[in-house]
CHARMM-style PDB file with segment names, atoms N, HN, CA, C and O in Angstrom:
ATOM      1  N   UNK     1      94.510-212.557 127.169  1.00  0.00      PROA
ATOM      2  CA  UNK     1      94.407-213.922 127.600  1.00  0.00      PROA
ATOM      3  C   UNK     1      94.271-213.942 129.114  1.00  0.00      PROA
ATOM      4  O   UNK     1      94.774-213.102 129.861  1.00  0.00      PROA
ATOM      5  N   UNK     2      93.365-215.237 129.582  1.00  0.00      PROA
ATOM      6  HN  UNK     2      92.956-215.919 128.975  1.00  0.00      PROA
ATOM      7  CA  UNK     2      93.250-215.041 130.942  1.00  0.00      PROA
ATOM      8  C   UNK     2      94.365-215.493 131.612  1.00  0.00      PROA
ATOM      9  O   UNK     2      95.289-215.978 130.958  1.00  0.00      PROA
ATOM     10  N   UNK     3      94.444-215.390 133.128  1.00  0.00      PROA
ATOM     11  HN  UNK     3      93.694-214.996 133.660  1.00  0.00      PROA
ATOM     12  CA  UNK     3      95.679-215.551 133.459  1.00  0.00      PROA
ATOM     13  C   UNK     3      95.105-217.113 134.503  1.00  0.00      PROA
ATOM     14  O   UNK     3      94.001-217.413 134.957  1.00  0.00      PROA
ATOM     15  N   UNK     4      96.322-217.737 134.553  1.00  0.00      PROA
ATOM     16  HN  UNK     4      97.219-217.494 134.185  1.00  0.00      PROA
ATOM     17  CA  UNK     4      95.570-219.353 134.805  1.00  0.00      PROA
ATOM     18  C   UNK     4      96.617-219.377 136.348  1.00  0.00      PROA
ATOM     19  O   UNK     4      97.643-218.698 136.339  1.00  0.00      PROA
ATOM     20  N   UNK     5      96.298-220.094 137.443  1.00  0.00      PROA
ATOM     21  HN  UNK     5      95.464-220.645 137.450  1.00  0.00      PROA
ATOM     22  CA  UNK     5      97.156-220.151 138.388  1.00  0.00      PROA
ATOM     23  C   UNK     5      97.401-221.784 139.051  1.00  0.00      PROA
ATOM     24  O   UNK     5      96.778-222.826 138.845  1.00  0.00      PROA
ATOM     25  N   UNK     6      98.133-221.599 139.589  1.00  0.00      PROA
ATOM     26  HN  UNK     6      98.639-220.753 139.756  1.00  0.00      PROA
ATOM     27  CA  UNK     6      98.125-223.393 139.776  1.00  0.00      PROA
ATOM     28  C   UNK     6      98.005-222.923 141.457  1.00  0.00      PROA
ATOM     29  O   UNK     6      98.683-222.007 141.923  1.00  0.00      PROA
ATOM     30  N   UNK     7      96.936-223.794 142.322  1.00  0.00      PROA
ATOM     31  HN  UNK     7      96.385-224.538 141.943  1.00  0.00      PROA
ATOM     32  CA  UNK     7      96.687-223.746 143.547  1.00  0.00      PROA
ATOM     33  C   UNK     7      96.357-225.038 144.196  1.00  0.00      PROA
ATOM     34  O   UNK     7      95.664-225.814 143.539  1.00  0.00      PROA
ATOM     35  N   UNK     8      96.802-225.446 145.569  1.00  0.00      PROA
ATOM     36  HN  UNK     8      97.365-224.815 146.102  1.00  0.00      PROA
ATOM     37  CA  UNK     8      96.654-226.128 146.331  1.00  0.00      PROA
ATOM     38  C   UNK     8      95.284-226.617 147.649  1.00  0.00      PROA
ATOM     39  O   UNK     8      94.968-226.091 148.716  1.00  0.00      PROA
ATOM     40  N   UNK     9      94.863-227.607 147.052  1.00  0.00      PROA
ATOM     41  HN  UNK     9      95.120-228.034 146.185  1.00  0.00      PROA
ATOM     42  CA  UNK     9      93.482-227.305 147.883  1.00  0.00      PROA
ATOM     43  C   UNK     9      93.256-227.569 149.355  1.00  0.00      PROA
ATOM     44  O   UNK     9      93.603-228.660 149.807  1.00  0.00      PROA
ATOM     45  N   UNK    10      92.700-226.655 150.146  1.00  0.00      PROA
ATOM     46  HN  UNK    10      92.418-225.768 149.779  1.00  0.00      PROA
ATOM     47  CA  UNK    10      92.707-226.884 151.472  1.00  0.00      PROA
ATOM     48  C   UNK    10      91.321-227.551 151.869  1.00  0.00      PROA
ATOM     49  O   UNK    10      91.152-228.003 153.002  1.00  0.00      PROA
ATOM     50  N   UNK    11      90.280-227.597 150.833  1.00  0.00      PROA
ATOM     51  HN  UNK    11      90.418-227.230 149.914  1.00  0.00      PROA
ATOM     52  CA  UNK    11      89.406-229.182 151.353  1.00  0.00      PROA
ATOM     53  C   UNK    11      89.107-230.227 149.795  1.00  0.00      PROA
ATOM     54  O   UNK    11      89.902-230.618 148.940  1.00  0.00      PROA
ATOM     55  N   UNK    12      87.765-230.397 149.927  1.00  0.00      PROA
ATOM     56  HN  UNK    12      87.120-230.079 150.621  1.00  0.00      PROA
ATOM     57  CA  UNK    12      87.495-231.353 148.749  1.00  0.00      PROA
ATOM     58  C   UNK    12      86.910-230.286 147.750  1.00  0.00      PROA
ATOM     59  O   UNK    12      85.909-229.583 147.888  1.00  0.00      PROA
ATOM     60  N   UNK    13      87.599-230.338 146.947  1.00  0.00      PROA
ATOM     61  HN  UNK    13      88.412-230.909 146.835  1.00  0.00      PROA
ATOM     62  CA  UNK    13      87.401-228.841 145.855  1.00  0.00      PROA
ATOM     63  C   UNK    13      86.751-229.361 144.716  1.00  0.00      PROA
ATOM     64  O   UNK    13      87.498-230.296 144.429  1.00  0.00      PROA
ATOM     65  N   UNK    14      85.673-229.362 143.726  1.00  0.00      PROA
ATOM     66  HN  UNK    14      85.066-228.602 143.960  1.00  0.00      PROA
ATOM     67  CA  UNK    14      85.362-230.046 142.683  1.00  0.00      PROA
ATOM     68  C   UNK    14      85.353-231.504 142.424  1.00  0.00      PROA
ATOM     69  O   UNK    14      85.306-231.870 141.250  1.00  0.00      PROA
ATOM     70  N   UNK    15      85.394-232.443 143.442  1.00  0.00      PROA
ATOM     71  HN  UNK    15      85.433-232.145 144.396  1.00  0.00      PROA
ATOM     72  CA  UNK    15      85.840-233.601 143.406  1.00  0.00      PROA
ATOM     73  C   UNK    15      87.002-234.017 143.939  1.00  0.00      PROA
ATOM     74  O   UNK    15      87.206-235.102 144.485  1.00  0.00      PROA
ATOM     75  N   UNK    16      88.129-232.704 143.689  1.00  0.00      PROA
ATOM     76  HN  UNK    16      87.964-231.823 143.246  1.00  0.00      PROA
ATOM     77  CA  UNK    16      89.634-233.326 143.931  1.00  0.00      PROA
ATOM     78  C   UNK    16      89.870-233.584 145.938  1.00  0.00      PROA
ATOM     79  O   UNK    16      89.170-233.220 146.883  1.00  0.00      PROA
ATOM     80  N   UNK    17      90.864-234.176 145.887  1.00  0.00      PROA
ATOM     81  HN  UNK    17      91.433-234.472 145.119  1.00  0.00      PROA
ATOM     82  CA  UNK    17      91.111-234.566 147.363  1.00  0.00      PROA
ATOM     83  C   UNK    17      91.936-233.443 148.167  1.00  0.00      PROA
ATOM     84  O   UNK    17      92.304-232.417 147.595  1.00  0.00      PROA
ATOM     85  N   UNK    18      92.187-233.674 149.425  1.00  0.00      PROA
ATOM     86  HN  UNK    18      91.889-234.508 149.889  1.00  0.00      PROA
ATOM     87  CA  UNK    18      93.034-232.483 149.947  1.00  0.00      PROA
ATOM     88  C   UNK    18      94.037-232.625 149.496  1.00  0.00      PROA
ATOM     89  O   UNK    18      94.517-233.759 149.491  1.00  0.00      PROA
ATOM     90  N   UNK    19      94.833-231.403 148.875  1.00  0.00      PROA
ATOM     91  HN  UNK    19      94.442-230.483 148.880  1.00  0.00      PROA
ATOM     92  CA  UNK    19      96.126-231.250 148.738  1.00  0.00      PROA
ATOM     93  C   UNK    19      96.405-231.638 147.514  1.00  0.00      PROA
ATOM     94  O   UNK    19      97.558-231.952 147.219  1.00  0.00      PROA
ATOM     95  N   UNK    20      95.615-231.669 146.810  1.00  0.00      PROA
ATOM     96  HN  UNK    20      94.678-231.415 147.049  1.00  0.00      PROA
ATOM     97  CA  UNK    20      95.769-231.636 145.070  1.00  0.00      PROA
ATOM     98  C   UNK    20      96.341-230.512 144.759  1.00  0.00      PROA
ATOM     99  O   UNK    20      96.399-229.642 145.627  1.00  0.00      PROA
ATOM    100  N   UNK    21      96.898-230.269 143.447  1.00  0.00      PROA
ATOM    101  HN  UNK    21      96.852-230.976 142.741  1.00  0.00      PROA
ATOM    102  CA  UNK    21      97.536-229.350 142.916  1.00  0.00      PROA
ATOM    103  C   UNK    21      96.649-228.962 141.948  1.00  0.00      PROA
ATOM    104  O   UNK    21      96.655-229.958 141.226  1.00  0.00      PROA
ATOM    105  N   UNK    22      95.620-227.906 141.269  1.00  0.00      PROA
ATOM    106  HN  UNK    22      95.615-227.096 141.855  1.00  0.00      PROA
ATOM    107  CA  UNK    22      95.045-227.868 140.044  1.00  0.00      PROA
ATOM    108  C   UNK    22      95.103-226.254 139.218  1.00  0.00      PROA
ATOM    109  O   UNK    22      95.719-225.249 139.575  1.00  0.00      PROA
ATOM    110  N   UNK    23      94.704-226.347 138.670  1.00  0.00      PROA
ATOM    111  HN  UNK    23      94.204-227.163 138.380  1.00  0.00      PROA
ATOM    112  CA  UNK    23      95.039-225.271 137.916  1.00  0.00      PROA
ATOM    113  C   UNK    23      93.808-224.487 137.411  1.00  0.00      PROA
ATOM    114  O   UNK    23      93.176-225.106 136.555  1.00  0.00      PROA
ATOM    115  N   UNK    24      93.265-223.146 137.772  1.00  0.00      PROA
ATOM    116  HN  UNK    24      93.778-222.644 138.467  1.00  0.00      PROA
ATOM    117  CA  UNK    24      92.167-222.383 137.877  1.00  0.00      PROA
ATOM    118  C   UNK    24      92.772-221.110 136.872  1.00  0.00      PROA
ATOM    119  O   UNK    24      93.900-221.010 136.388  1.00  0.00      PROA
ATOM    120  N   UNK    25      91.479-220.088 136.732  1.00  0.00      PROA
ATOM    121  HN  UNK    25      90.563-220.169 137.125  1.00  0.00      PROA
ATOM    122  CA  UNK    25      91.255-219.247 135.990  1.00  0.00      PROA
ATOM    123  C   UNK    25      91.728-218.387 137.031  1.00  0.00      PROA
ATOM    124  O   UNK    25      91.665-218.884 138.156  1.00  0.00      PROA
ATOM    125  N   UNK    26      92.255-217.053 136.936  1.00  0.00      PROA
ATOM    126  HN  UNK    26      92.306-216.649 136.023  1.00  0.00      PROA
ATOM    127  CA  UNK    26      92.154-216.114 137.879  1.00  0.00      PROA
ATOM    128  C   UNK    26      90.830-215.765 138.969  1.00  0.00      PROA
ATOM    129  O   UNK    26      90.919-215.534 140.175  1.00  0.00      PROA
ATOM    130  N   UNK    27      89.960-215.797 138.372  1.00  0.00      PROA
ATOM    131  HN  UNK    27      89.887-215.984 137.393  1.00  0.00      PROA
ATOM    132  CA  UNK    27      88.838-215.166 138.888  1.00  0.00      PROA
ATOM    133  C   UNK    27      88.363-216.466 139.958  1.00  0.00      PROA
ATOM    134  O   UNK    27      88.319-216.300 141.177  1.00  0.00      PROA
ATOM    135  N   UNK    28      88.069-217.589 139.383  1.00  0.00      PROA
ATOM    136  HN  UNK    28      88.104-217.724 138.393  1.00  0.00      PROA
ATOM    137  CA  UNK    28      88.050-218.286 140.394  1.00  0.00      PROA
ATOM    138  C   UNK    28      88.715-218.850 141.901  1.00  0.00      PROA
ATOM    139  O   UNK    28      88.340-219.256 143.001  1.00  0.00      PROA
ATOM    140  N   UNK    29      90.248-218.509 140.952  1.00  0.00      PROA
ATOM    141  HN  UNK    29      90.552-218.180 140.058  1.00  0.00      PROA
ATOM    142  CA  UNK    29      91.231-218.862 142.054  1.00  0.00      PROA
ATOM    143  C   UNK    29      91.005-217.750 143.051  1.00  0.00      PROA
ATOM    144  O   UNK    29      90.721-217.985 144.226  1.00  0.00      PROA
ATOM    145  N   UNK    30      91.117-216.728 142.635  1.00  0.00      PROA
ATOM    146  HN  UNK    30      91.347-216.537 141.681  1.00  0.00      PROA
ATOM    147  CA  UNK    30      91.147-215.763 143.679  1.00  0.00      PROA
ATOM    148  C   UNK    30      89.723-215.755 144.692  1.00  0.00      PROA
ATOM    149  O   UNK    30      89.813-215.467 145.886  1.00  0.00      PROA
ATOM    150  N   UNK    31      88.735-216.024 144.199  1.00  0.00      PROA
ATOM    151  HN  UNK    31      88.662-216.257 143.229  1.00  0.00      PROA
ATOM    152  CA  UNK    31      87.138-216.099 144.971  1.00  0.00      PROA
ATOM    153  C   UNK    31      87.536-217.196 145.958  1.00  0.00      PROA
ATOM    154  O   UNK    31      87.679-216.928 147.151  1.00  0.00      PROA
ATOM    155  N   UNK    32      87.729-218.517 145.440  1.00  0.00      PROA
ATOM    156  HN  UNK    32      87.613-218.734 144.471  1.00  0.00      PROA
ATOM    157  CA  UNK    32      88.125-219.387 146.815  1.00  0.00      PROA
ATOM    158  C   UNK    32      89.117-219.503 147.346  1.00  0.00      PROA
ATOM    159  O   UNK    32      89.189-220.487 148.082  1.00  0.00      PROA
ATOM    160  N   UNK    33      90.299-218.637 147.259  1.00  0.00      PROA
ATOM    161  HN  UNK    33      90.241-217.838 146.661  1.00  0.00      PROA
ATOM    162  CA  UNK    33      91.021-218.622 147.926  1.00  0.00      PROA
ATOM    163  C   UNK    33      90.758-217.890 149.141  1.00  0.00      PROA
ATOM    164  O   UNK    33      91.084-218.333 150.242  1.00  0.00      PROA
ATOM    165  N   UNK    34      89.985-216.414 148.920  1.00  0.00      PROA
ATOM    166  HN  UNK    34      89.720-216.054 148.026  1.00  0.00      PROA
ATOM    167  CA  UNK    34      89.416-215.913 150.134  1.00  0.00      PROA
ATOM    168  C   UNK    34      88.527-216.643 150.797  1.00  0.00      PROA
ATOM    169  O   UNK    34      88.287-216.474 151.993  1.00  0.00      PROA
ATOM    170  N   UNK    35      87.890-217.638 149.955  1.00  0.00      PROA
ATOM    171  HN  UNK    35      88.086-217.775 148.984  1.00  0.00      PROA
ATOM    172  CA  UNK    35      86.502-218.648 150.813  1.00  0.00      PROA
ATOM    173  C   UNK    35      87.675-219.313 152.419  1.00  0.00      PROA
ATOM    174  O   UNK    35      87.278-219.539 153.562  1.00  0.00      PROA
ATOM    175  N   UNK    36      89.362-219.479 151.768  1.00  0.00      PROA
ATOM    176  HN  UNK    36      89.684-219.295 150.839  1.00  0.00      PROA
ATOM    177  CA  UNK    36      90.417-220.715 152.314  1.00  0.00      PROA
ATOM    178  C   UNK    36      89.810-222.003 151.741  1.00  0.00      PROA
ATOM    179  O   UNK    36      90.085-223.027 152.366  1.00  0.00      PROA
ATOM    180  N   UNK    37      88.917-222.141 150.497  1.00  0.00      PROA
ATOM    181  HN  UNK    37      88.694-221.309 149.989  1.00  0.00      PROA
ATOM    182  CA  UNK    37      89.209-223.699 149.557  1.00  0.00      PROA
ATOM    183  C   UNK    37      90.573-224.032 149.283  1.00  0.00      PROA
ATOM    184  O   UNK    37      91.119-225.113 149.505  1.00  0.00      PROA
ATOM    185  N   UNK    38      90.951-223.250 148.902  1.00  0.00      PROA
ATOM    186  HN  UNK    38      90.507-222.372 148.721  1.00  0.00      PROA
ATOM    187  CA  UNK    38      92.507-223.221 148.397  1.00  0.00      PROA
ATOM    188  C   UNK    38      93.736-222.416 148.674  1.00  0.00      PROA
ATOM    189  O   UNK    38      93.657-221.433 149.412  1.00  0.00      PROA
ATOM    190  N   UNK    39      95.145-222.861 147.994  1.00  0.00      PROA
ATOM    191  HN  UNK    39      95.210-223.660 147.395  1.00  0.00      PROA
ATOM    192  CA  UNK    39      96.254-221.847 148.427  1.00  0.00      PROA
ATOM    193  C   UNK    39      96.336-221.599 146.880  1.00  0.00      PROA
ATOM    194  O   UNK    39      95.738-222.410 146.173  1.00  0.00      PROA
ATOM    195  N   UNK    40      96.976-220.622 146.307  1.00  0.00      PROA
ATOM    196  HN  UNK    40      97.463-219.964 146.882  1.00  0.00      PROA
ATOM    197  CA  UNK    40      97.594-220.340 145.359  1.00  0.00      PROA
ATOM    198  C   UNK    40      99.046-220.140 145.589  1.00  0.00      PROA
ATOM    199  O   UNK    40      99.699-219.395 146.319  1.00  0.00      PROA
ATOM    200  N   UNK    41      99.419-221.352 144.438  1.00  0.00      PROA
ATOM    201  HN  UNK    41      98.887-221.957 143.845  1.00  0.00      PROA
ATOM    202  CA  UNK    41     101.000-221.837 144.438  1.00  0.00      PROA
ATOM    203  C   UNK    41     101.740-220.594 143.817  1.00  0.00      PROA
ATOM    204  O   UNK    41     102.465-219.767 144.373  1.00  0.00      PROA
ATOM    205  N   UNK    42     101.345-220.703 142.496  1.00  0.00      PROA
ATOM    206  HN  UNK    42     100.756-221.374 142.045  1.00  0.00      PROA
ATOM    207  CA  UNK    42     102.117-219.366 141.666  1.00  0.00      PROA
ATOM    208  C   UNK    42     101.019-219.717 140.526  1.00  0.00      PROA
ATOM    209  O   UNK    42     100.087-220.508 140.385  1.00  0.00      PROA
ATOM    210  N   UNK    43     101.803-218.442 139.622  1.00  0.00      PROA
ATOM    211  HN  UNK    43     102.560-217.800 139.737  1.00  0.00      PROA
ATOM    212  CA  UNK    43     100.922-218.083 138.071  1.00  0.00      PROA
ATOM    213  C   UNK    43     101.629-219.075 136.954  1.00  0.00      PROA
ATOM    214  O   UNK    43     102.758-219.564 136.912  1.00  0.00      PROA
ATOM    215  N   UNK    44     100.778-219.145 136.291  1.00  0.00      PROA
ATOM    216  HN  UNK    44      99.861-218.748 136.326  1.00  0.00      PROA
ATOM    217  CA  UNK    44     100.869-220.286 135.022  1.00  0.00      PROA
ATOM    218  C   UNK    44     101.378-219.523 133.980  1.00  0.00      PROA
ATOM    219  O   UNK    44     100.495-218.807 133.508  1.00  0.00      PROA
ATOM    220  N   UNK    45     102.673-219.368 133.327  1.00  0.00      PROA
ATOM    221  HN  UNK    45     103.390-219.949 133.711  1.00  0.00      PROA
ATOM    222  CA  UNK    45     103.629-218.853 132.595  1.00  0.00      PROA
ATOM    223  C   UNK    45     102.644-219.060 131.321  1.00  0.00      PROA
ATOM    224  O   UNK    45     101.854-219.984 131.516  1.00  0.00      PROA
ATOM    225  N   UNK    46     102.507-218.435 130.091  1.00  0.00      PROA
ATOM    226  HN  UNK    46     103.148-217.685 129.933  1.00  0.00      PROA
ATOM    227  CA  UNK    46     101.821-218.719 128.871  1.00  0.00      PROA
ATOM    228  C   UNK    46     103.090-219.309 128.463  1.00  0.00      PROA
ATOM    229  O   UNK    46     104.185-219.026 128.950  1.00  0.00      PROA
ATOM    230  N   UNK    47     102.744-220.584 127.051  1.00  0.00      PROA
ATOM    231  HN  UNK    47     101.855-220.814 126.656  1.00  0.00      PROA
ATOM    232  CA  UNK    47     103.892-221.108 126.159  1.00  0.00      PROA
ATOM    233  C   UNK    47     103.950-220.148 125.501  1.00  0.00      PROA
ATOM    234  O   UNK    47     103.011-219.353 125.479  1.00  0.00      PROA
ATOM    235  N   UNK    48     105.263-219.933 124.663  1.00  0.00      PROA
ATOM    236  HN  UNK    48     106.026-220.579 124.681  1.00  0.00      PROA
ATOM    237  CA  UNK    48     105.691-219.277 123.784  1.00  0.00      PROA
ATOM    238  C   UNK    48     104.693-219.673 122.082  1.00  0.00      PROA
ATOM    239  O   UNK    48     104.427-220.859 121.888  1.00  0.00      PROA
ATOM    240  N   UNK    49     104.391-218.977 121.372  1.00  0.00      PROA
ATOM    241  HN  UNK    49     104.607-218.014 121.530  1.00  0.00      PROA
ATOM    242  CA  UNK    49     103.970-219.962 120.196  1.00  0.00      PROA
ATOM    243  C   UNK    49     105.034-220.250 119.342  1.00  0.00      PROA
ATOM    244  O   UNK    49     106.013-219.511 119.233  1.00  0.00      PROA
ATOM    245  N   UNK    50     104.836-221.609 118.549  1.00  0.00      PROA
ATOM    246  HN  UNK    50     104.041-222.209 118.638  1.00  0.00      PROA
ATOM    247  CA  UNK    50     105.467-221.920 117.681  1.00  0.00      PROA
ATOM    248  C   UNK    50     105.747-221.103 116.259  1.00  0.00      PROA
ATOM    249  O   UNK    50     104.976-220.603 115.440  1.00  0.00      PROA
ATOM    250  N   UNK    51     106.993-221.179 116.322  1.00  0.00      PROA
ATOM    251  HN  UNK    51     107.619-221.585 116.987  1.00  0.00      PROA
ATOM    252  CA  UNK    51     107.333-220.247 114.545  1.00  0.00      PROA
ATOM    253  C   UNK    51     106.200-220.968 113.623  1.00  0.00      PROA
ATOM    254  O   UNK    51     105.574-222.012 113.804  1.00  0.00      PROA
ATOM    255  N   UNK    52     106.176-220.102 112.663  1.00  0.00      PROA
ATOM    256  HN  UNK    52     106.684-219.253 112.516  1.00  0.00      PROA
ATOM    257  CA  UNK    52     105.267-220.639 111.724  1.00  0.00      PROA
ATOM    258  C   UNK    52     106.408-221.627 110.505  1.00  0.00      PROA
ATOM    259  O   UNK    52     107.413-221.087 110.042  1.00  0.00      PROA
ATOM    260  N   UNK    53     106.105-222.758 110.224  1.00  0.00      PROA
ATOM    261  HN  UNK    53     105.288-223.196 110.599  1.00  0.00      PROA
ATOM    262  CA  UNK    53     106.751-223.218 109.318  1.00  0.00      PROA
ATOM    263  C   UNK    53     106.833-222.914 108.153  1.00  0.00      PROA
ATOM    264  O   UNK    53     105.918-222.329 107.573  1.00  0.00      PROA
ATOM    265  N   UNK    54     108.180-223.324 107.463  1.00  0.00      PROA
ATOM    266  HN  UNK    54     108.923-223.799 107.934  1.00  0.00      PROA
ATOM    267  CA  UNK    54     108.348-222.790 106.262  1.00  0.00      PROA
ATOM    268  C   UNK    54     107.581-223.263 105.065  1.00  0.00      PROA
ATOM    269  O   UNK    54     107.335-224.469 105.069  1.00  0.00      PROA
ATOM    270  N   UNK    55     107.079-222.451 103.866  1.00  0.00      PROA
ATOM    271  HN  UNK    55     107.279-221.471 103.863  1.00  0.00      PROA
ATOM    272  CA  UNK    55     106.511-222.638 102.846  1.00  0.00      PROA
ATOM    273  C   UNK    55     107.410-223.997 102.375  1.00  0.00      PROA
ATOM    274  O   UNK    55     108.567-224.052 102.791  1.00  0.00      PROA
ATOM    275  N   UNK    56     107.028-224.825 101.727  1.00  0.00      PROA
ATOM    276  HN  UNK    56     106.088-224.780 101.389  1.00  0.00      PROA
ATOM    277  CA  UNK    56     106.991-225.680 100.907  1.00  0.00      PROA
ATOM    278  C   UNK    56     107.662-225.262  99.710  1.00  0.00      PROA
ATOM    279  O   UNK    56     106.942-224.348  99.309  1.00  0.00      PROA
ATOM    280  N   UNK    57     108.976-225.433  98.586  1.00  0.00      PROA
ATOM    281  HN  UNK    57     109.561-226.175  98.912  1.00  0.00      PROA
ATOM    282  CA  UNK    57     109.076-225.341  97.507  1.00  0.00      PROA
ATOM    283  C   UNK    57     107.374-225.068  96.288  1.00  0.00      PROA
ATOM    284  O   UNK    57     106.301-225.653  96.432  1.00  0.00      PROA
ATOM    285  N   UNK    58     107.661-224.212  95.407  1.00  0.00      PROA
ATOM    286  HN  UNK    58     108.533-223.737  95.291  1.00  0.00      PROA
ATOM    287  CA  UNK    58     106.290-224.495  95.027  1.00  0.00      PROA
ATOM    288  C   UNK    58     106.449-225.394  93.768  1.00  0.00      PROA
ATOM    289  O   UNK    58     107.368-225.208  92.971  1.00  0.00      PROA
ATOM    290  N   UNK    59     105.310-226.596  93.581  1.00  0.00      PROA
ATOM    291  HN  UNK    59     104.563-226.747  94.228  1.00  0.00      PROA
ATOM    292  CA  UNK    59     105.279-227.362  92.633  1.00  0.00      PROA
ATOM    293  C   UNK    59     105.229-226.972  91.118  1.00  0.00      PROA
ATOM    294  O   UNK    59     104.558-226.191  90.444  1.00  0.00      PROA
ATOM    295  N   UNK    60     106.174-227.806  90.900  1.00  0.00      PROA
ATOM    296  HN  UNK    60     106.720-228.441  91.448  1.00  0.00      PROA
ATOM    297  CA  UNK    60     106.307-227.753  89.011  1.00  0.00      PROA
ATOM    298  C   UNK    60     104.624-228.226  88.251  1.00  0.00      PROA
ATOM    299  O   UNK    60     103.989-229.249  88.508  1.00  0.00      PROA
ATOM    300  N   UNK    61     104.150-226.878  87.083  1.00  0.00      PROA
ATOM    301  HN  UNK    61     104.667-226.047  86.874  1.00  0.00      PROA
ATOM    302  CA  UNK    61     103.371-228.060  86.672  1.00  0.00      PROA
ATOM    303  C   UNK    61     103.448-229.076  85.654  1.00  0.00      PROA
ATOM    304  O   UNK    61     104.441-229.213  84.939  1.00  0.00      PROA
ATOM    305  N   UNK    62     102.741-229.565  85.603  1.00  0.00      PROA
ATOM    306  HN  UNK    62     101.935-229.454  86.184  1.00  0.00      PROA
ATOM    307  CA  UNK    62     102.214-231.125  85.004  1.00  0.00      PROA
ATOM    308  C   UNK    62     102.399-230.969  83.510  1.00  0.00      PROA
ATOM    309  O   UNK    62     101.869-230.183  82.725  1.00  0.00      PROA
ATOM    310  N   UNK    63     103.300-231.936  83.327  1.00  0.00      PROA
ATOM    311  HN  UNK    63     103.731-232.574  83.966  1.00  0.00      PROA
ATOM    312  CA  UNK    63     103.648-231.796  82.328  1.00  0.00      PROA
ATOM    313  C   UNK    63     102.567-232.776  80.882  1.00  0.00      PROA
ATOM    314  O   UNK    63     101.970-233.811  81.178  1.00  0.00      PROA
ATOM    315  N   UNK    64     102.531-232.290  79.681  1.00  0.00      PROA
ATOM    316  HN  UNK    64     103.016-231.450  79.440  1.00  0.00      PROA
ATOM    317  CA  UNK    64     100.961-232.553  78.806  1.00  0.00      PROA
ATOM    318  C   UNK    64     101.559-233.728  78.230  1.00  0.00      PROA
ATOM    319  O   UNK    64     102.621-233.828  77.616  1.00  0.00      PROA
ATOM    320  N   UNK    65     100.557-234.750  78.582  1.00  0.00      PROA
ATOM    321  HN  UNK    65      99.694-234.668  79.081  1.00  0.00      PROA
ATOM    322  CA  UNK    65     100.370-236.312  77.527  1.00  0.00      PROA
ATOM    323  C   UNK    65     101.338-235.978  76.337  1.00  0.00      PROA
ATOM    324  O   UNK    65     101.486-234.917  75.730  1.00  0.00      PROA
ATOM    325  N   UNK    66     102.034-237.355  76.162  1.00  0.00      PROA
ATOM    326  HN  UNK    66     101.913-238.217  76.655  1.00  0.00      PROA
ATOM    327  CA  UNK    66     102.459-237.527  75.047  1.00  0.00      PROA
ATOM    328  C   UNK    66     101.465-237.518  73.663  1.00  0.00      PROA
ATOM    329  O   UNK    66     101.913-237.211  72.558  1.00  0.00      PROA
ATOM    330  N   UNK    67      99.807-237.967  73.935  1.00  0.00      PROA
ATOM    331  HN  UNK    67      99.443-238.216  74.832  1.00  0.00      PROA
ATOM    332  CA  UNK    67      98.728-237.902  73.322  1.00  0.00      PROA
ATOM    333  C   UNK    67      98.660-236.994  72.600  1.00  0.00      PROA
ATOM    334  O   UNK    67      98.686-236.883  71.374  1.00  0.00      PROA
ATOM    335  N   UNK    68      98.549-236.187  73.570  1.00  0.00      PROA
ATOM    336  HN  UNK    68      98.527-236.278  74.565  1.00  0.00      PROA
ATOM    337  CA  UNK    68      97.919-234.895  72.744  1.00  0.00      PROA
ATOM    338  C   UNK    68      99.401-234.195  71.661  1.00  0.00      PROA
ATOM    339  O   UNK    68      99.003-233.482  70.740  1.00  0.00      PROA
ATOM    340  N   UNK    69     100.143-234.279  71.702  1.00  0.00      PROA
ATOM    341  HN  UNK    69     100.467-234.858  72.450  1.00  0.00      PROA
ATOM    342  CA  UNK    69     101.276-234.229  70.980  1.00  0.00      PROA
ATOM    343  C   UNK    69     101.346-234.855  69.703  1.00  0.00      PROA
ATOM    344  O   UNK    69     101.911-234.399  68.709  1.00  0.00      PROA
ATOM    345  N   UNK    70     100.746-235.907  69.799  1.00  0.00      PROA
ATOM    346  HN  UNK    70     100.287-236.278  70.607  1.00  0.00      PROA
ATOM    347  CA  UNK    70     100.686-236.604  68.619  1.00  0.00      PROA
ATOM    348  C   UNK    70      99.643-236.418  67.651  1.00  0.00      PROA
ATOM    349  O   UNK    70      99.761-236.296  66.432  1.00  0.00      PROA
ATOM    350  N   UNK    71      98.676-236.412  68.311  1.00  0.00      PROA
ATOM    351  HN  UNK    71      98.581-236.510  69.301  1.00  0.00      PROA
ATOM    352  CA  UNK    71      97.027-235.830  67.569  1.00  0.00      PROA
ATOM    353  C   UNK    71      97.293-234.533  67.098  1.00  0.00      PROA
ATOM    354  O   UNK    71      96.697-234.445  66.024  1.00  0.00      PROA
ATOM    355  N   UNK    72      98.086-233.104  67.427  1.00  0.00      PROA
ATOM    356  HN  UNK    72      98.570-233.175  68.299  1.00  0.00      PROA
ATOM    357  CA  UNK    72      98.005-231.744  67.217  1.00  0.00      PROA
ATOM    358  C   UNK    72      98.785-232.306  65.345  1.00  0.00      PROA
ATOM    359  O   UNK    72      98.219-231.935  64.317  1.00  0.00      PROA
ATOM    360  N   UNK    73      99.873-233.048  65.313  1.00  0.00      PROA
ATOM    361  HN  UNK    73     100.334-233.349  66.148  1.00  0.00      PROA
ATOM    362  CA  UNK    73     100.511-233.117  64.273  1.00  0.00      PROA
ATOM    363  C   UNK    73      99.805-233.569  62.876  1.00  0.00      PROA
ATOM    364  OT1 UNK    73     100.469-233.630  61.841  1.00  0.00      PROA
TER     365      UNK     73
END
């Protein structure tokens, strides 16, 4: 996974204004940071993933028409 960084911009970066906070790819962050577009604050921690949830009881089946019960006789 790539590694994501959160950096501070030292002009008008993509639209954003001075001194925005945004959050870049490694590769980019690091290219304009040497340009001085930006500072790099720190690295963007990955979330943990979520447990997988538990199975479901499994369903009873379906129990047969009273119909057909009556017709077999």
């Amino acid at each position: 996974m790539a590694t994501k960084y959160k950096a501070r911009t030292a002009a008008v970066f993509n639209g954003q204004p001075v001194g925005s906070i945004i959050e870049l790819d490694d590769k980019t962050a690091k290219k304009y940071e040497a340009l001085k577009y930006l500072e790099i604050i720190e690295e963007v921690k990955a979330k943990p993933k979520p447990a997988k949830k538990a199975k479901s009881a499994p369903k009873k089946p379906a129990k047969s028409s009273s119909k057909k019960k009556t017709e077999s006789k």
